[in-house]
ROZA-8917 format. One record per residue: residue number from 1; residue in one letter; chain; x, y, z of N, C-alpha, C in turn. Coordinates in steps of 0.2 Angstrom, whole numbers, plus 5000, padded with zeros to 4 digits. Example, Ala and Ser with C-alpha at 12.3 -4.5 7.8 and 13.67 -1.06 7.14 Angstrom:
BEGIN
NODE seq type mol   nu   nv   nw  cau  cav  caw   cu   cv   cw
NODE   1    A   A 5066 4972 5039 5062 4978 5039 5066 4984 5039
NODE   2    S   A 5064 4989 5035 5068 4995 5036 5064 5000 5039
***
This chain:
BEGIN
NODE seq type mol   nu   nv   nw  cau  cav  caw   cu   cv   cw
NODE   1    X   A 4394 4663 5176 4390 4657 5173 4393 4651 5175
NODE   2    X   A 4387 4646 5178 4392 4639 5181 4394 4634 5172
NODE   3    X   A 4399 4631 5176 4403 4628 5174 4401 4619 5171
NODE   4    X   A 4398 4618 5166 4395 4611 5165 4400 4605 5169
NODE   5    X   A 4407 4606 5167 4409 4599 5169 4415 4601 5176
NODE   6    X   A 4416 4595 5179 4421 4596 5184 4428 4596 5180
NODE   7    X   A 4433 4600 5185 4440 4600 5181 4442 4595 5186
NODE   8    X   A 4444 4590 5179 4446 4584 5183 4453 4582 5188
NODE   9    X   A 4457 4589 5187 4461 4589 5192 4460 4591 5199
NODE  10    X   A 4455 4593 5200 4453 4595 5207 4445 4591 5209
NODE  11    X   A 4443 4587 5205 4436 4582 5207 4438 4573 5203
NODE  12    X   A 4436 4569 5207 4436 4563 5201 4428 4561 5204
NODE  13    X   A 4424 4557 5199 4418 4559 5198 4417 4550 5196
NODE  14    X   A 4414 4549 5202 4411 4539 5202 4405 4540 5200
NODE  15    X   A 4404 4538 5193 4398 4537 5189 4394 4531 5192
NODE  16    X   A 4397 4526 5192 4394 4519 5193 4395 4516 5202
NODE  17    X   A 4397 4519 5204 4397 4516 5212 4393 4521 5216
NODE  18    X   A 4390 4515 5219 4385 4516 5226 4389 4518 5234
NODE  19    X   A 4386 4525 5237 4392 4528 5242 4384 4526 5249
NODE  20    X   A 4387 4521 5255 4383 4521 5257 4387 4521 5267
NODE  21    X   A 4382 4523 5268 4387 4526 5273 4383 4525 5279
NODE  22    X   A 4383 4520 5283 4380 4519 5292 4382 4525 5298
NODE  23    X   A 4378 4527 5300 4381 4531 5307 4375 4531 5312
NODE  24    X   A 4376 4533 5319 4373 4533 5324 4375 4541 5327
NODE  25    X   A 4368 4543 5330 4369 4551 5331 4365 4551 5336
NODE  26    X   A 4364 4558 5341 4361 4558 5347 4359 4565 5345
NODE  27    X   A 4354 4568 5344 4350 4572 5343 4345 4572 5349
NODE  28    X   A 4346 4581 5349 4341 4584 5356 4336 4589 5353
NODE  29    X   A 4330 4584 5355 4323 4588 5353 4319 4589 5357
NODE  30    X   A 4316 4594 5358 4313 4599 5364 4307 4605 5361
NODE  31    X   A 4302 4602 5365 4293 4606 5364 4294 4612 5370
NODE  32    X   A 4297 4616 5369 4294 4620 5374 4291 4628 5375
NODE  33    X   A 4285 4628 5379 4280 4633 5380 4281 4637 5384
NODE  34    X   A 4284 4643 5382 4286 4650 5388 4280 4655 5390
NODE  35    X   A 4277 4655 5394 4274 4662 5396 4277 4669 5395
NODE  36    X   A 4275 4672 5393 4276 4680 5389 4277 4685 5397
NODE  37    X   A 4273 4682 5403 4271 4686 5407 4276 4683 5413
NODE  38    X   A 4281 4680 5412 4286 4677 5416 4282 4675 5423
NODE  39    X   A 4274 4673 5423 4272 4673 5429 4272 4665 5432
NODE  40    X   A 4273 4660 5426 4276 4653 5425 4281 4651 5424
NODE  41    X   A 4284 4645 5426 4290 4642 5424 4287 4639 5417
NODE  42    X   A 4293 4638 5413 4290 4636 5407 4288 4629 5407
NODE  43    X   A 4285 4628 5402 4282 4620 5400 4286 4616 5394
NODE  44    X   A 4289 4611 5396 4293 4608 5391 4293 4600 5391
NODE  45    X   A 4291 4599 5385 4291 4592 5383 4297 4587 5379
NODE  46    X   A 4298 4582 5379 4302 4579 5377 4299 4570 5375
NODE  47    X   A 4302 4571 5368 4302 4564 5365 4306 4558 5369
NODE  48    X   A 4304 4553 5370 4307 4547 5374 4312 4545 5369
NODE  49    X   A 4316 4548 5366 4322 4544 5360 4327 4550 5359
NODE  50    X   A 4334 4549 5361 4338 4551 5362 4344 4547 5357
NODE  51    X   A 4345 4541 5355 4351 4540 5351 4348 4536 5345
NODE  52    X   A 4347 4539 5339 4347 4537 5333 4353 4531 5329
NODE  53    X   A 4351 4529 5324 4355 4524 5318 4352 4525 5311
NODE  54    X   A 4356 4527 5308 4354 4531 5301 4359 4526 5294
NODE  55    X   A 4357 4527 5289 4360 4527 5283 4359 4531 5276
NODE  56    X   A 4365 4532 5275 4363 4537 5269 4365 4533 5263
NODE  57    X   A 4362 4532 5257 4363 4530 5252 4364 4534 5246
NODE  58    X   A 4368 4535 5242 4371 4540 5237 4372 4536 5231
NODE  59    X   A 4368 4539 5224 4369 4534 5219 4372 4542 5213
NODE  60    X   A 4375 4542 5210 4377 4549 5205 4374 4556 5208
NODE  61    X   A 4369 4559 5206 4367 4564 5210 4359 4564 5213
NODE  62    X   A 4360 4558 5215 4352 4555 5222 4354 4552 5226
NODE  63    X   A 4352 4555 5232 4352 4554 5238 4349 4555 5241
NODE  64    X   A 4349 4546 5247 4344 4545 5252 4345 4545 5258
NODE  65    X   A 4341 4546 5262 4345 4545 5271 4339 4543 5274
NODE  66    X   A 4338 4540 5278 4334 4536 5284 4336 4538 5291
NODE  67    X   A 4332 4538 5295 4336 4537 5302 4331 4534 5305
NODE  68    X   A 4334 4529 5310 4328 4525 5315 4331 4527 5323
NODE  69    X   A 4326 4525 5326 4329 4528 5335 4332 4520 5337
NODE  70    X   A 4335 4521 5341 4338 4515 5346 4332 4513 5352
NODE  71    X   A 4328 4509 5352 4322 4508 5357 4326 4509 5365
NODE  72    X   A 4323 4514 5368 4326 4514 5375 4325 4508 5381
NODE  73    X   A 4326 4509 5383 4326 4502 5390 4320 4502 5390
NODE  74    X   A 4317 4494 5392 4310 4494 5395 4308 4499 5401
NODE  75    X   A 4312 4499 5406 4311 4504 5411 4310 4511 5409
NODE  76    X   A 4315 4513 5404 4312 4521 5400 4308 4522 5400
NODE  77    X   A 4306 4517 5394 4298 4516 5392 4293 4515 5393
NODE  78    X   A 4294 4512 5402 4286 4514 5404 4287 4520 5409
NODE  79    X   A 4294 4523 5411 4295 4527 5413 4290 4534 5411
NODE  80    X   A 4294 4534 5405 4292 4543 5399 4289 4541 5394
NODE  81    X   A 4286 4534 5393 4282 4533 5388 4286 4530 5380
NODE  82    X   A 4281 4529 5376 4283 4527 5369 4283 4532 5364
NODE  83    X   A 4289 4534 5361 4289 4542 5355 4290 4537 5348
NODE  84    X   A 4286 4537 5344 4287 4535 5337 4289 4538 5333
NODE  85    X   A 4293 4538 5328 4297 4543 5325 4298 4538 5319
NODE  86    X   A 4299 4546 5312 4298 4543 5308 4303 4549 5304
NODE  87    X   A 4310 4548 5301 4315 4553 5298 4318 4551 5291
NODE  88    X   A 4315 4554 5289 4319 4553 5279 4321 4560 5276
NODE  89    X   A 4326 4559 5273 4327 4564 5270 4331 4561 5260
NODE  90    X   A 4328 4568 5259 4330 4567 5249 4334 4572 5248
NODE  91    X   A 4339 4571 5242 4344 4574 5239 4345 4576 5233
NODE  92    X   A 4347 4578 5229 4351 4580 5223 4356 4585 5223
NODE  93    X   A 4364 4580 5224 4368 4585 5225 4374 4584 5217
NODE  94    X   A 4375 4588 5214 4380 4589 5207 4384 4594 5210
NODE  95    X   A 4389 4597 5203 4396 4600 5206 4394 4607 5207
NODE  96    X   A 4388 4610 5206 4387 4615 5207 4380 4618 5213
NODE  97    X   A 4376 4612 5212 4370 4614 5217 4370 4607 5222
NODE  98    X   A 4366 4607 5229 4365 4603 5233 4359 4605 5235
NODE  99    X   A 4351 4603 5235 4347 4603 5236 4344 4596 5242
NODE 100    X   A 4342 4599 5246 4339 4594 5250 4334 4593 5254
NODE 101    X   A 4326 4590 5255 4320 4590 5257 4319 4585 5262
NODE 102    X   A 4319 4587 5268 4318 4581 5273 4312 4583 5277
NODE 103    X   A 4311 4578 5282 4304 4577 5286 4304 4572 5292
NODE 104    X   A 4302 4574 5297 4304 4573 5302 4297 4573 5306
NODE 105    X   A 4294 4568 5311 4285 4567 5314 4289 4564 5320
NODE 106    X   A 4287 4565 5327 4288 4563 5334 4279 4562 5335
NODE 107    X   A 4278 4558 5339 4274 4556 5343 4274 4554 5350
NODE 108    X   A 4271 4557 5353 4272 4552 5361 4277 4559 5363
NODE 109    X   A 4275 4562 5370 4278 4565 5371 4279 4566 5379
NODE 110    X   A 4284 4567 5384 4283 4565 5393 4285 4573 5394
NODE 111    X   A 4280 4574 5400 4282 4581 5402 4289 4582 5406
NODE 112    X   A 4294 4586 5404 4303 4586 5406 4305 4588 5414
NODE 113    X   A 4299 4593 5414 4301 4596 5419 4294 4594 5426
NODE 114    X   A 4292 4590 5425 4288 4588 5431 4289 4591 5438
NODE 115    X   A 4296 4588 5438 4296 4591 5445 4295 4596 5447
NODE 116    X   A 4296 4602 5444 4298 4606 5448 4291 4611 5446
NODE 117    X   A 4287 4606 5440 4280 4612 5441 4275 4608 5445
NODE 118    X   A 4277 4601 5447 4272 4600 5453 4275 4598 5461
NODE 119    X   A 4281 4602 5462 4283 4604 5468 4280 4603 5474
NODE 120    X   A 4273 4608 5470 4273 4610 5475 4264 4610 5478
NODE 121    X   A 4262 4601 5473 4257 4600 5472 4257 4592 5480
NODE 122    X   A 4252 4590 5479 4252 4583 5484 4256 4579 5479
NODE 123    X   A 4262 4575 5481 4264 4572 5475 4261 4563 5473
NODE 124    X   A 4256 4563 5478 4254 4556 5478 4248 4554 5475
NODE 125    X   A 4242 4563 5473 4238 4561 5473 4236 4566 5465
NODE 126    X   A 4241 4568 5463 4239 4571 5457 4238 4567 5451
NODE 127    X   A 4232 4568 5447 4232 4564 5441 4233 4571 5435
NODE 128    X   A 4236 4569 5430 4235 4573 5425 4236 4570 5420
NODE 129    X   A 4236 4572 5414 4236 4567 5406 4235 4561 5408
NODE 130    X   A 4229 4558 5413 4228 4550 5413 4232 4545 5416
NODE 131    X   A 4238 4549 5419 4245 4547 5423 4246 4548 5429
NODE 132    X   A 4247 4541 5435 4247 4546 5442 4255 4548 5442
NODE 133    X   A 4255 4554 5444 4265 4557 5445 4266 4554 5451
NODE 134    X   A 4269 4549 5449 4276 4545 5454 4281 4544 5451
NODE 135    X   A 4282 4537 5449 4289 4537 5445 4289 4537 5439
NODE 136    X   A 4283 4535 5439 4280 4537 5430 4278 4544 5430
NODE 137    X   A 4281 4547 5424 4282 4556 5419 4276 4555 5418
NODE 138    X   A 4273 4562 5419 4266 4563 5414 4267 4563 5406
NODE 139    X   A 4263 4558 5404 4265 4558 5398 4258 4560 5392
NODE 140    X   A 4261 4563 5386 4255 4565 5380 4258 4561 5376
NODE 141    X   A 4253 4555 5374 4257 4548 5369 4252 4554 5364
NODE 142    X   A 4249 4557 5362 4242 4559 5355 4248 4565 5354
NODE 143    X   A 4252 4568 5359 4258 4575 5356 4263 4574 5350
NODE 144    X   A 4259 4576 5345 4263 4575 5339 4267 4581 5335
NODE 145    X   A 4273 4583 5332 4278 4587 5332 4278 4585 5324
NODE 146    X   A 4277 4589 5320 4280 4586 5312 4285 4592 5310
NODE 147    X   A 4289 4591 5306 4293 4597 5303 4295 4594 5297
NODE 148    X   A 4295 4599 5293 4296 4598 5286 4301 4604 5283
NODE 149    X   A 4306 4602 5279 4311 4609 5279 4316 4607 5270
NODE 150    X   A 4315 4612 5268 4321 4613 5261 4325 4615 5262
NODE 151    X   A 4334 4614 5258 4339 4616 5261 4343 4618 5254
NODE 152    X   A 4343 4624 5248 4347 4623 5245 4353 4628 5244
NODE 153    X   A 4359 4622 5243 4365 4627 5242 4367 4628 5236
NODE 154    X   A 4371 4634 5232 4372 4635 5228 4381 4638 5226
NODE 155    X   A 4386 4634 5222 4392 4638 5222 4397 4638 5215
NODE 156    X   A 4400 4642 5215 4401 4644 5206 4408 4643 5204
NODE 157    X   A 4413 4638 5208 4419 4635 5206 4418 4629 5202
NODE 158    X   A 4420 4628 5198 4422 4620 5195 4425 4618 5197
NODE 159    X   A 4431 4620 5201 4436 4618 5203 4434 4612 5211
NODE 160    X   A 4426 4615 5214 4423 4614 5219 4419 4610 5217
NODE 161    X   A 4417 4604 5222 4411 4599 5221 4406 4600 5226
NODE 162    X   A 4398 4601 5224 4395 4600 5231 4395 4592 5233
NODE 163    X   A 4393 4588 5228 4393 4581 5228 4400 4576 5231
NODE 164    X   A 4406 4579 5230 4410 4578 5235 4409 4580 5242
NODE 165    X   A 4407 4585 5242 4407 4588 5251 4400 4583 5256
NODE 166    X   A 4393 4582 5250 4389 4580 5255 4384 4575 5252
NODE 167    X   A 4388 4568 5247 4386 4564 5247 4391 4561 5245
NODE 168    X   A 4398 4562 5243 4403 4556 5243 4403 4553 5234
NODE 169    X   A 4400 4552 5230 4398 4551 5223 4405 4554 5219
NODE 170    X   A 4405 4559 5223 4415 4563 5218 4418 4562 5223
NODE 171    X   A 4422 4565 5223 4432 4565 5227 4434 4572 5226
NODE 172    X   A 4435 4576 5231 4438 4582 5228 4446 4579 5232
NODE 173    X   A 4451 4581 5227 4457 4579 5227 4461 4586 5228
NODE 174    X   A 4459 4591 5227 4462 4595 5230 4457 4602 5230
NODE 175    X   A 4464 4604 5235 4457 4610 5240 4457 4617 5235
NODE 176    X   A 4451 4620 5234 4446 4623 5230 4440 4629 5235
NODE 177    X   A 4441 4634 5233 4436 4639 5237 4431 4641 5232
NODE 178    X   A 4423 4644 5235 4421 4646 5230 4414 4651 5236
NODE 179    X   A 4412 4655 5234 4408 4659 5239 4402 4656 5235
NODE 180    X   A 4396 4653 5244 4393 4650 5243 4384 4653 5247
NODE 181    X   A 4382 4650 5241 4373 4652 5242 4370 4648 5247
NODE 182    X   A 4365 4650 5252 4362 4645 5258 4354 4648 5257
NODE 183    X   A 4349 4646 5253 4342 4646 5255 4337 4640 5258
NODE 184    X   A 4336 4643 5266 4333 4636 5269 4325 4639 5269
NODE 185    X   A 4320 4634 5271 4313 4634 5272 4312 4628 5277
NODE 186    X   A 4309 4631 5283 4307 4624 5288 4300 4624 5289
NODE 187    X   A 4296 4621 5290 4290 4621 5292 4288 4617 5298
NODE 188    X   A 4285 4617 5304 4284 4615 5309 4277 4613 5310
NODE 189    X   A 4272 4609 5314 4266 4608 5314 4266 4605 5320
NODE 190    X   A 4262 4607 5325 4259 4603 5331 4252 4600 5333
NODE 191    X   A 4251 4594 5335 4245 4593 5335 4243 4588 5342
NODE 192    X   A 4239 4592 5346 4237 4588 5349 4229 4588 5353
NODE 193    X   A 4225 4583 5356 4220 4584 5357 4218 4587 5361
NODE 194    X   A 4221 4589 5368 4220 4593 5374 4222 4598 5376
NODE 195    X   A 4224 4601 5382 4229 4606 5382 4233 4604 5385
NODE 196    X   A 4240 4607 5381 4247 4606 5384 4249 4609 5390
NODE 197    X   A 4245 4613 5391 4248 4616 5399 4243 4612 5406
NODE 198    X   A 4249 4612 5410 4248 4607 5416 4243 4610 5421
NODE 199    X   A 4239 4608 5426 4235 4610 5429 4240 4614 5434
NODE 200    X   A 4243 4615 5437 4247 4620 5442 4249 4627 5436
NODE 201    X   A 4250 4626 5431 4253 4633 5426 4246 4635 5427
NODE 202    X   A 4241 4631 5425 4235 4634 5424 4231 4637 5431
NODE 203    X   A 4231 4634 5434 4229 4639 5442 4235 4647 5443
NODE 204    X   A 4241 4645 5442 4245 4650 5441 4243 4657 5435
NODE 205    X   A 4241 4655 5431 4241 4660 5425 4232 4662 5427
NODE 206    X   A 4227 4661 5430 4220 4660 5430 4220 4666 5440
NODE 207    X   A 4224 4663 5442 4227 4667 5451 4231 4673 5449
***
């Protein structure tokens, strides 16, 4: 049976203060489409946003987090296009459970591997997604990517704070073990208006 209160010798417990925490982080996201029939190289997409700036904000047992992208160079971005992205997440964390629902939307997506699926194409005179391949990537700005996902943990020491570990609200002041529950649920959605496979995959799988 858990335990209503922390023992105060091993947690102290900030009723009244705000835990608020700035970071920066470089997350790798990746669409990509394998053939079953190994008769293609694979198709793989990529969002134009590689280094994020987030904050988490923590008040007793609620918790907020944000993250925004760091805008890439102008050249990038007429490079591989514009990815709009949109990342929140919610929390309730206390001394016994950690629950967390987050959501995460990309937009705008450039084909990764161009080269090497149009190799072996004219490179001068190929149009595809509306783009001519030179030094500009074939880009799908409508490829949109959502995911949605729940995260809850569960663990049965007093002596142990989840709300110390993953939002800062308590202090565990001394170390504490406890065997710990993990139930996740992610959902994923793609949406876009055309086909995502490239005219050479498609001559390939069609030959």
């Amino acid at each position: 049976m858990l335990k209503k209160k922390d023992n105060a010798e091993f947690v102290i417990t900030y009723n009244n203060k705000i835990s608020i925490r700035p970071f920066i982080q470089q997350t790798l996201m990746s669409l990509e489409l394998l053939d079953k029939s190994k008769m293609s190289l694979p198709v793989i997409y990529n969002p134009n946003v590689r280094v994020y700036a987030g904050v988490d904000l923590n008040y007793r047992f609620l918790g907020l987090s944000l993250l925004f992208k760091i805008p890439p160079a102008k050249s990038a971005q007429e490079r591989f296009g514009e990815t709009k992205f949109v990342n929140f997440k919610l929390g309730i964390n206390t001394t016994h459970v950690s629950l967390e629902s987050y959501f995460q939307r990309y937009t705008g997506f450039y084909l990764f591997n161009a080269n090497e699926l149009y190799k072996n194409a004219q490179q001068n005179l190929v149009q595809t997604f509306a783009t001519v391949f030179s030094d500009t990537m074939p880009q799908k700005p409508d490829l949109r990517v959502s995911m949605f996902g729940l995260n809850l943990y569960l663990q049965w020491s007093g002596k142990l704070s989840m709300a110390a570990a993953f939002s800062q609200t308590k202090r565990q002041i001394k170390n504490a073990g406890s065997l710990l529950f993990l139930l996740s649920y992610q959902y994923a959605g793609i949406a876009n208006k055309d086909t995502l496979v490239p005219l050479p995959t498609l001559n390939k799988l069609e030959n």
